[in-house]
PABA-976941 format. One line per field, with one value per residue (C-alpha): chain; residue number from 1; x, y, z. Coordinates in steps of 0.2 Angstrom, whole numbers, always signed. Example, Ala and Ser with C-alpha at 12.3 -4.5 7.8 and 13.67 -1.06 7.14 Angstrom:
REM residues 2
unit	[A/A]
pos	[1/2]
u	[+62/+68]
v	[-22/-5]
w	[+39/+36]
REM end
This chain:
REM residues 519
unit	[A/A/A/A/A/A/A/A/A/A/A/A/A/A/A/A/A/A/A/A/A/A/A/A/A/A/A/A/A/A/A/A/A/A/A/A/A/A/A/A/A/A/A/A/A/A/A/A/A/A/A/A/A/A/A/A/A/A/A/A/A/A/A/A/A/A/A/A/A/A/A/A/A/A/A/A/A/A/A/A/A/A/A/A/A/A/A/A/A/A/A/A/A/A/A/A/A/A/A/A/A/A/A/A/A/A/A/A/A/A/A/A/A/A/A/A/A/A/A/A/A/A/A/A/A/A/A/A/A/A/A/A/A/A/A/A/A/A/A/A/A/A/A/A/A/A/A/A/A/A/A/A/A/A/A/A/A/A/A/A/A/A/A/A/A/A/A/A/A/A/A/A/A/A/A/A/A/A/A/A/A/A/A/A/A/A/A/A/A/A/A/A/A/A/A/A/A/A/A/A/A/A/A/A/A/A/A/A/A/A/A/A/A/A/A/A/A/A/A/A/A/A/A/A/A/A/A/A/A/A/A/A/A/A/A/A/A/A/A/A/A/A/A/A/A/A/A/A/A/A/A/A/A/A/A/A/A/A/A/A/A/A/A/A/A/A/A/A/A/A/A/A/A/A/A/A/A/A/A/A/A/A/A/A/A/A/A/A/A/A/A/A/A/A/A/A/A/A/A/A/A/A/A/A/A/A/A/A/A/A/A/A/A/A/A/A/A/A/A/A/A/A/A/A/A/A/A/A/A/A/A/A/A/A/A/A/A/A/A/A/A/A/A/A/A/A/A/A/A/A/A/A/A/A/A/A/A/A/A/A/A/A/A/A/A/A/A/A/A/A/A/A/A/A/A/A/A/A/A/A/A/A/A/A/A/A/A/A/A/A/A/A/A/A/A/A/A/A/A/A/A/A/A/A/A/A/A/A/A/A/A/A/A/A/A/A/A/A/A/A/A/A/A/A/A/A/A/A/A/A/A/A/A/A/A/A/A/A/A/A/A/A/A/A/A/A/A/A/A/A/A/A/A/A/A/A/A/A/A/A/A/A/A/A/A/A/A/A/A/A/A/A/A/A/A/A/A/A/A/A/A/A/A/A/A/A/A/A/A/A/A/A/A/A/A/A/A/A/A/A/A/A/A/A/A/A/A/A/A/A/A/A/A/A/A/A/A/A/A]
pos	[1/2/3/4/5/6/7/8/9/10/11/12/13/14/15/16/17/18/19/20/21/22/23/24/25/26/27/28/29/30/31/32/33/34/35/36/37/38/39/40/41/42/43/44/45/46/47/48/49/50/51/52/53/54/55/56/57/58/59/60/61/62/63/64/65/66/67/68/69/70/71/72/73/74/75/76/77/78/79/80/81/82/83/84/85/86/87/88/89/90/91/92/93/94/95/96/97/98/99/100/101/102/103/104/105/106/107/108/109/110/111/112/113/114/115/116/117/118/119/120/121/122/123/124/125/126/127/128/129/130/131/132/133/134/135/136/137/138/139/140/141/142/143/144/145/146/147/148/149/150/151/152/153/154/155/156/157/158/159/160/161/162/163/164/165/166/167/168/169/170/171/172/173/174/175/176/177/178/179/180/181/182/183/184/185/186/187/188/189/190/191/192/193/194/195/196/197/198/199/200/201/202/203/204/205/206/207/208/209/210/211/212/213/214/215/216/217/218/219/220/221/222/223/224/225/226/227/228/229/230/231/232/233/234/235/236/237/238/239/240/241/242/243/244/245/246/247/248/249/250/251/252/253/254/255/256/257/258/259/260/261/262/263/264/265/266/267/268/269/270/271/272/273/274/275/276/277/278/279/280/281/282/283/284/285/286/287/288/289/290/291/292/293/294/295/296/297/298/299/300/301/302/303/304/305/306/307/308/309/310/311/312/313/314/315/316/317/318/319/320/321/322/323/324/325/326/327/328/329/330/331/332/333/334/335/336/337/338/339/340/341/342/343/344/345/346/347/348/349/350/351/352/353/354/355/356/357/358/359/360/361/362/363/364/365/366/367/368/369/370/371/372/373/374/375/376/377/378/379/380/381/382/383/384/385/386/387/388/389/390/391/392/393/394/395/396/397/398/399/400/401/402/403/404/405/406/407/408/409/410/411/412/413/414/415/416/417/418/419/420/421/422/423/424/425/426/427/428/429/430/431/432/433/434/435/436/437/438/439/440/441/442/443/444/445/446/447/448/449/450/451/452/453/454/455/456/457/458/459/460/461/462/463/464/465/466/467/468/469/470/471/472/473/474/475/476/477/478/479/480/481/482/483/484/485/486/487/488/489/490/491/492/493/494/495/496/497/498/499/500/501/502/503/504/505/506/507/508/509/510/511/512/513/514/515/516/517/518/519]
u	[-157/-165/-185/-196/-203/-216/-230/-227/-213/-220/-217/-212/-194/-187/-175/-183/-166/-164/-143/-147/-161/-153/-144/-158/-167/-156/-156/-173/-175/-164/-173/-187/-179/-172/-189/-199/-188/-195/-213/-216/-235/-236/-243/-227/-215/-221/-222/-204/-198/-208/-197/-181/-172/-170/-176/-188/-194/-208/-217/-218/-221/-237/-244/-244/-254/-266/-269/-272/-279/-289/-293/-285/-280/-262/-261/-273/-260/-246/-252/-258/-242/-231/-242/-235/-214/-204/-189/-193/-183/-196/-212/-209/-204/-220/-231/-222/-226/-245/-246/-239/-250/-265/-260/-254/-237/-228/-222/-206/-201/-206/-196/-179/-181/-183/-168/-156/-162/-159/-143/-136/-144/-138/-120/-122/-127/-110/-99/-106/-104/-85/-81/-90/-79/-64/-67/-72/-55/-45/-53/-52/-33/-31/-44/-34/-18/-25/-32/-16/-6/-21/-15/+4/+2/-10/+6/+16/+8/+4/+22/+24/+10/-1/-13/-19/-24/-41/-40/-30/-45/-56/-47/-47/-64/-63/-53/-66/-81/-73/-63/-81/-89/-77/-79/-98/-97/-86/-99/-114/-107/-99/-106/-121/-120/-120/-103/-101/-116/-116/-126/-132/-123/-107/-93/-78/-62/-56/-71/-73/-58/-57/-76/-68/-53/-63/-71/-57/-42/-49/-56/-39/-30/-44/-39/-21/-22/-30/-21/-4/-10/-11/+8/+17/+17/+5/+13/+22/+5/-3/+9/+7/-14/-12/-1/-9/-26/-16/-8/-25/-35/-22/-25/-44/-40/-28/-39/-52/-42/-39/-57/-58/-47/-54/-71/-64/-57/-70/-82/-71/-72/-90/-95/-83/-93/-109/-108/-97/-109/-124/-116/-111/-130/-138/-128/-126/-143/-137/-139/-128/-121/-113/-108/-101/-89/-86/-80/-59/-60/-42/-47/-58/-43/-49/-67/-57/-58/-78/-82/-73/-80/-99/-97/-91/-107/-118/-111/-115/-134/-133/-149/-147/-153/-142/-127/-129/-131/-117/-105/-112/-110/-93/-89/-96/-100/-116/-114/-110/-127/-140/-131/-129/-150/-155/-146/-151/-171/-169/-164/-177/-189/-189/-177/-165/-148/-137/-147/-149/-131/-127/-140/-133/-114/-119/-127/-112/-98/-107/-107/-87/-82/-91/-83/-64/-68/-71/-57/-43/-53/-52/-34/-27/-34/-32/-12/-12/-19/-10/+8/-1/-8/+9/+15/+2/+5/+25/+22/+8/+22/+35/+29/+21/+38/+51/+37/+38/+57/+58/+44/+55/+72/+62/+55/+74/+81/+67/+71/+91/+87/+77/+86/+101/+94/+86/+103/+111/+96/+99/+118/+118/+106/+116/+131/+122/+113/+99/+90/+72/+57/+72/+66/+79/+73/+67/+75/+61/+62/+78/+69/+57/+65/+59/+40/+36/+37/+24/+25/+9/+2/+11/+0/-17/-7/-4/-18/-28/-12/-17/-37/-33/-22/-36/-49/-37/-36/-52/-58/-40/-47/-66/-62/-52/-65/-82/-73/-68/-85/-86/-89/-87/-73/-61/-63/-52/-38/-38/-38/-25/-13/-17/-16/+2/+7/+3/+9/+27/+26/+23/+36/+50/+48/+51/+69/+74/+69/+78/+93/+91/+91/+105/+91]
v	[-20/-5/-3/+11/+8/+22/+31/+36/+48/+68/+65/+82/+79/+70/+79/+86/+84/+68/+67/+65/+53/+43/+31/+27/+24/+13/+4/+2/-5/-16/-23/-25/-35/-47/-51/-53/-68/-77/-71/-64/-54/-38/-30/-39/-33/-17/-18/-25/-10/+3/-3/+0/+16/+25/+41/+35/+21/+32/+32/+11/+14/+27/+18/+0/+9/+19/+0/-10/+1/+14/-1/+10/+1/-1/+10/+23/+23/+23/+40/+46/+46/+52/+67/+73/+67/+82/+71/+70/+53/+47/+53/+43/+29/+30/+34/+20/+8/+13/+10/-5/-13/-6/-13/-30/-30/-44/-34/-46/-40/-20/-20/-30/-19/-3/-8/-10/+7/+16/+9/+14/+33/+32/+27/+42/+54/+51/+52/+68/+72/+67/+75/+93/+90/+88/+102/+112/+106/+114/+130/+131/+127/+143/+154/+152/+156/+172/+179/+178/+184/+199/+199/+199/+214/+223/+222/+229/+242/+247/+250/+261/+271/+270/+261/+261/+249/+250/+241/+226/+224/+225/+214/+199/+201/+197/+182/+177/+177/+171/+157/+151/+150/+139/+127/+127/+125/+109/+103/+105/+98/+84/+67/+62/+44/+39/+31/+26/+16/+19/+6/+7/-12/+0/+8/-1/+2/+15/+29/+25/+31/+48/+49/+49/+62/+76/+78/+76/+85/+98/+109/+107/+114/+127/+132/+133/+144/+157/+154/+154/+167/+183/+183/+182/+194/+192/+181/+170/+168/+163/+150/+145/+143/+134/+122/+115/+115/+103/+93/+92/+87/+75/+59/+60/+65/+48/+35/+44/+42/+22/+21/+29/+16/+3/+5/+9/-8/-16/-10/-17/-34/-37/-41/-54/-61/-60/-68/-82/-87/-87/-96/-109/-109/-110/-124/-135/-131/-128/-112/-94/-102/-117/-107/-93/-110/-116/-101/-97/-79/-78/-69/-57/-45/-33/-41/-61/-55/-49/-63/-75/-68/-69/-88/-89/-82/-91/-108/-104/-106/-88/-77/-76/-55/-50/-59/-50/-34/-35/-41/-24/-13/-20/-18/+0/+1/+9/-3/-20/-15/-13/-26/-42/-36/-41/-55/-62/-55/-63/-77/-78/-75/-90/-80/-93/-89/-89/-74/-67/-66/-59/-47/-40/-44/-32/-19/-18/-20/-2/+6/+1/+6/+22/+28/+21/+34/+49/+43/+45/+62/+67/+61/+69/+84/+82/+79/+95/+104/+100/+107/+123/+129/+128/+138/+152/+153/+154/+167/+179/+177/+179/+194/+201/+200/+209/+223/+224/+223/+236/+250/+248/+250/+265/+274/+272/+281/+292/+297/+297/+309/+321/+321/+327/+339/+348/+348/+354/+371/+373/+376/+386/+398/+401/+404/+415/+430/+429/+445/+447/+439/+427/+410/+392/+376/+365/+348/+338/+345/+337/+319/+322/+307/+296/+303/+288/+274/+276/+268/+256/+251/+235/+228/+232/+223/+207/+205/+204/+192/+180/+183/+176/+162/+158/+158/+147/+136/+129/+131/+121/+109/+107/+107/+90/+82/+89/+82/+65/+63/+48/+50/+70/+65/+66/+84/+82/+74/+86/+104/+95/+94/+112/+117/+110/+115/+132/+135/+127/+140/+154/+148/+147/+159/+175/+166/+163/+183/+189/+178/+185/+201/+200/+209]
w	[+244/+253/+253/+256/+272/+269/+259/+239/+243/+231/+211/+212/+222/+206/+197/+179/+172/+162/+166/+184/+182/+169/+183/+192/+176/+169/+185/+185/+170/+171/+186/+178/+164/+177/+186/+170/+164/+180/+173/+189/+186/+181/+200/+208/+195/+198/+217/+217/+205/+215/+231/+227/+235/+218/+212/+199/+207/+215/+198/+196/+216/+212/+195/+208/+221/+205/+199/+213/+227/+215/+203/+188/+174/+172/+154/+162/+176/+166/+156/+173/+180/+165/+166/+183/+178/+173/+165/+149/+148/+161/+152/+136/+145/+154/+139/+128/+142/+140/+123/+125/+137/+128/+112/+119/+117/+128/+144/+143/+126/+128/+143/+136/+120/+131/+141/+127/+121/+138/+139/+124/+128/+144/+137/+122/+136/+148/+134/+129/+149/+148/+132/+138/+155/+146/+136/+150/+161/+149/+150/+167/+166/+152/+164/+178/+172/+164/+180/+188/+175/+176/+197/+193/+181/+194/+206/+196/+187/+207/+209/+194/+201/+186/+199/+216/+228/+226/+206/+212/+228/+211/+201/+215/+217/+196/+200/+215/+202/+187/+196/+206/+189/+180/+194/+194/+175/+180/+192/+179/+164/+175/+174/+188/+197/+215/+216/+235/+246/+264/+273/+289/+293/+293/+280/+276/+286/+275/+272/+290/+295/+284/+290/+308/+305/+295/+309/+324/+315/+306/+321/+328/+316/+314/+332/+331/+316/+324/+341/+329/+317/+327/+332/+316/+301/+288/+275/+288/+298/+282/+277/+294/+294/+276/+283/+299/+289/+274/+289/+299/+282/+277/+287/+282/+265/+262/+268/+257/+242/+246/+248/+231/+222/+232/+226/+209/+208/+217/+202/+190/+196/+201/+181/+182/+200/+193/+177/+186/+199/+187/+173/+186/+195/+180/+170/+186/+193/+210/+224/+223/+239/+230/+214/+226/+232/+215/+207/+207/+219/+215/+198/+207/+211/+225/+226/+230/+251/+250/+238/+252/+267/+257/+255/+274/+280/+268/+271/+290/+286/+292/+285/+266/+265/+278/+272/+253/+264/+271/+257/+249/+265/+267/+247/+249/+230/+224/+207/+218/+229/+214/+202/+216/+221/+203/+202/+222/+217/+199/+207/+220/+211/+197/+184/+173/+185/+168/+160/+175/+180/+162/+162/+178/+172/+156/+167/+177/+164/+154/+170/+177/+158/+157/+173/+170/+155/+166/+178/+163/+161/+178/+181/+168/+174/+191/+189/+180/+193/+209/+198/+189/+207/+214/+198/+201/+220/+217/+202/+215/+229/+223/+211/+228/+236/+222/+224/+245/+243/+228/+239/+254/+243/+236/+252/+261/+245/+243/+262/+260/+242/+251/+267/+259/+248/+263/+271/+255/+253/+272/+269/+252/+260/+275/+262/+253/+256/+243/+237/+244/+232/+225/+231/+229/+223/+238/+240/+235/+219/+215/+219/+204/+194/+206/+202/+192/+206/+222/+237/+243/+256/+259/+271/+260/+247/+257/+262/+245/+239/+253/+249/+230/+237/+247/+233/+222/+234/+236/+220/+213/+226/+221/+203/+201/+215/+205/+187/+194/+207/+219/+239/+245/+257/+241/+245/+259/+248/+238/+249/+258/+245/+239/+255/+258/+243/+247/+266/+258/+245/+257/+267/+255/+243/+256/+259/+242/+239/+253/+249/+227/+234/+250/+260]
REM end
């Protein structure tokens, strides 16, 4: 468990939104459920509370210090400091809590009852967070596909001359905007919660890794793209730059994603652990050392090698603290570092191991369950992603490809047409003596019927194809990582798949065109 080593940290730096408190709340109060079935007093339940490394711990943190160092009473302190909370979910809690001391109420019972109530609110308010963010997934999916069907017919409508350059510049910087919104909408509406814990006792093996290579590889493949770039034409360097970019975030990107599942798993399993060693405490009356040995790991799935490893060290007579540290540095789970606290501080302090260990068992079960549904949320949409942004890429490359092979079919014929008719005029007036003030029809007035197509600007064209592939790019890559959160290294996972789905793409399609069109 983490303390605060300093002063009340500013009131003012907690969040006024209630979804990104809710966690830390929950988690508080569930705490403080767990320390009151020891009967610990009031100054060192809230002490204890106030020193946890969570965002709304500095209110319990500020109303101990009001209480015992001002000589405030506890529901004056309590109103004082709802007063200054911009969470709304923080200020009735605070202003409940006053009322209930001033009036009596056993803390013990307030405290149980108010936890029950928070969980189920807390519950409530993430599967209204998963149901808004499956919502919003699909419209992202339908948004994306209509700003590049909007692209495909800005390339062609440039080829029938009805429209410049200049209006497919302007509708990528539409895609740009609309595309950058739909993934901010994914971010806000997505469900808040610390998912990873990096401890300063070390990461496990796999986040250390990716940790390692996004910041080796990356800078290296940055530097041979733009060592590679300036030396072949446009689409081939860009297919090029999108490939050693996916290449170079790719080793960092797949020990994130085993990380990822690790954790995932890990969280499942720890209710499992905690209601185990404190059923087996509790009934037999012995340490979490000697229920830690009693219990069957093998049923612990991914958490049997921690849970092992834990035992190893306590049975060593090693220091207790820093061997529940390290089991939750090692783990590298936020939920396995706040839940085996409670259980090792209920514990500790004089609470009934048996309901402490469901307690925490419960706290953690809501938690695994909750996220397991945003997971079948953010797969699903994640799946969906990777194939629909390969679709779209193909469909702008490919479209961008007819339309460079039909402007230069229609500059050499355009050239041929009026080459000839010059040649032709040039002949019939040497033929012919034509009368003064009589004047023939120019050759380029026998090209009129190819009026109707204009030659572009190929190169302008290219460029702002590569500059929408680019924007589609990272945003199909932030979009799956803001709806499925967890550690920001999954960013790496993701742009590297894109990335390499992209630079194949740009590779391939220019052959099959030029083999579809024997050029």
């Amino acid at each position: 468990m983490n303390f605060t080593q300093s002063s009340p940290k500013p009131i003012e730096k907690v969040s006024s939104d209630n979804v990104v408190v809710g966690f830390d709340l929950l988690s508080n109060l569930t705490y403080m459920s767990v320390l009151t079935i020891g009967g610990l007093p009031r100054d060192r339940l809230l002490d204890n509370t106030g020193k946890q490394d969570l965002k709304t711990s500095v209110f319990f943190e500020y109303i101990h210090v009001l209480a015992t160092r001002v000589g405030m009473e506890y529901s004056a302190a309590f109103r004082l400091v709802a007063e200054r909370a911009r969470a709304t979910s923080v200020k009735s809690l605070l202003l409940r809590f006053a009322a209930a001391l001033g009036s009596g109420e056993s803390e013990r019972d307030f405290i149980e009852q108010e936890t029950k109530l928070e969980a189920q609110r807390y519950g409530n308010q993430y599967n209204r967070s998963v149901e808004n963010l499956r919502k919003w997934t699909d419209a992202y999916s339908a948004i994306l596909v209509s700003v590049s069907l909007i692209m495909v017919v800005s390339l062609v409508s440039t080829l029938l001359g009805s429209l410049d350059v200049t209006f497919v510049m302007l509708m990528a910087f539409v895609l740009f905007f609309i595309t950058s919104i739909g993934v901010f909408v994914i971010y806000k509406v997505s469900p808040v919660e610390q998912v990873t814990f990096d401890s300063e006792d070390g990461l496990p093996p796999f986040r250390k890794k990716s940790k390692f290579l996004v910041i080796a590889l990356p800078p290296v493949g940055l530097i041979l793209t733009v060592l590679i770039i300036p030396q072949l034409s446009l689409m081939t360097g860009a297919a090029t730059g999108f490939t050693l970019i996916g290449l170079s975030l790719l080793p960092a990107g797949y020990y994130a994603w085993k990380d990822d599942g690790s954790v995932a798993k890990i969280d499942q399993a720890i209710p499992t652990l905690l209601r185990s060693v404190g059923e087996i405490a509790g009934s037999a009356g012995v340490t979490l050392t000697e229920a830690l040995r009693r219990i069957d790991t093998k049923a612990l799935g991914n958490l049997q090698y921690y849970a092992d490893r834990l035992y190893i060290r306590l049975s060593a007579s090693l220091p207790t603290n820093q061997c529940w540290d390290r089991f939750t540095a090692e783990t590298g789970s936020e939920l396995v570092n706040r839940s085996t606290s409670m259980l090792r501080d209920g514990a500790e302090l004089g609470g009934r191991t048996d309901r402490v260990g469901e307690i925490c068992s419960d706290y953690a079960l809501q938690i695994s369950e909750l996220r397991e549904l945003r997971r079948l949320t953010s797969a699903t949409f994640s799946y969906l992603s990777m194939p629909m942004h390969a679709t779209v890429v193909f469909i702008l490359v490919f479209v961008f490809q007819i339309v460079s092979v039909f402007s230069m079919k229609l500059a050499d014929v355009s050239s041929k047409v009026k080459s000839e008719a010059s040649l032709s005029t040039e002949t019939v007036e040497s033929n012919i003596n034509v009368p003064s003030g009589i004047t023939l029809p120019q050759g380029g007035d026998m090209t009129g019927g190819l009026d109707m197509f204009a030659t572009q600007d190929i190169g302008t064209l290219g460029g702002i194809i590569v500059f929408v592939i680019v924007v589609l790019t990272i945003a199909n890559a932030l979009a799956p990582k803001f709806a499925a959160g967890g550690s920001h290294l999954m960013i790496a996972f993701y742009l590297s798949i894109m990335c390499l789905a992209t630079g194949g793409l740009m590779f391939i399609i220019p052959f099959f065109t030029s083999t579809l069109f024997d050029i």
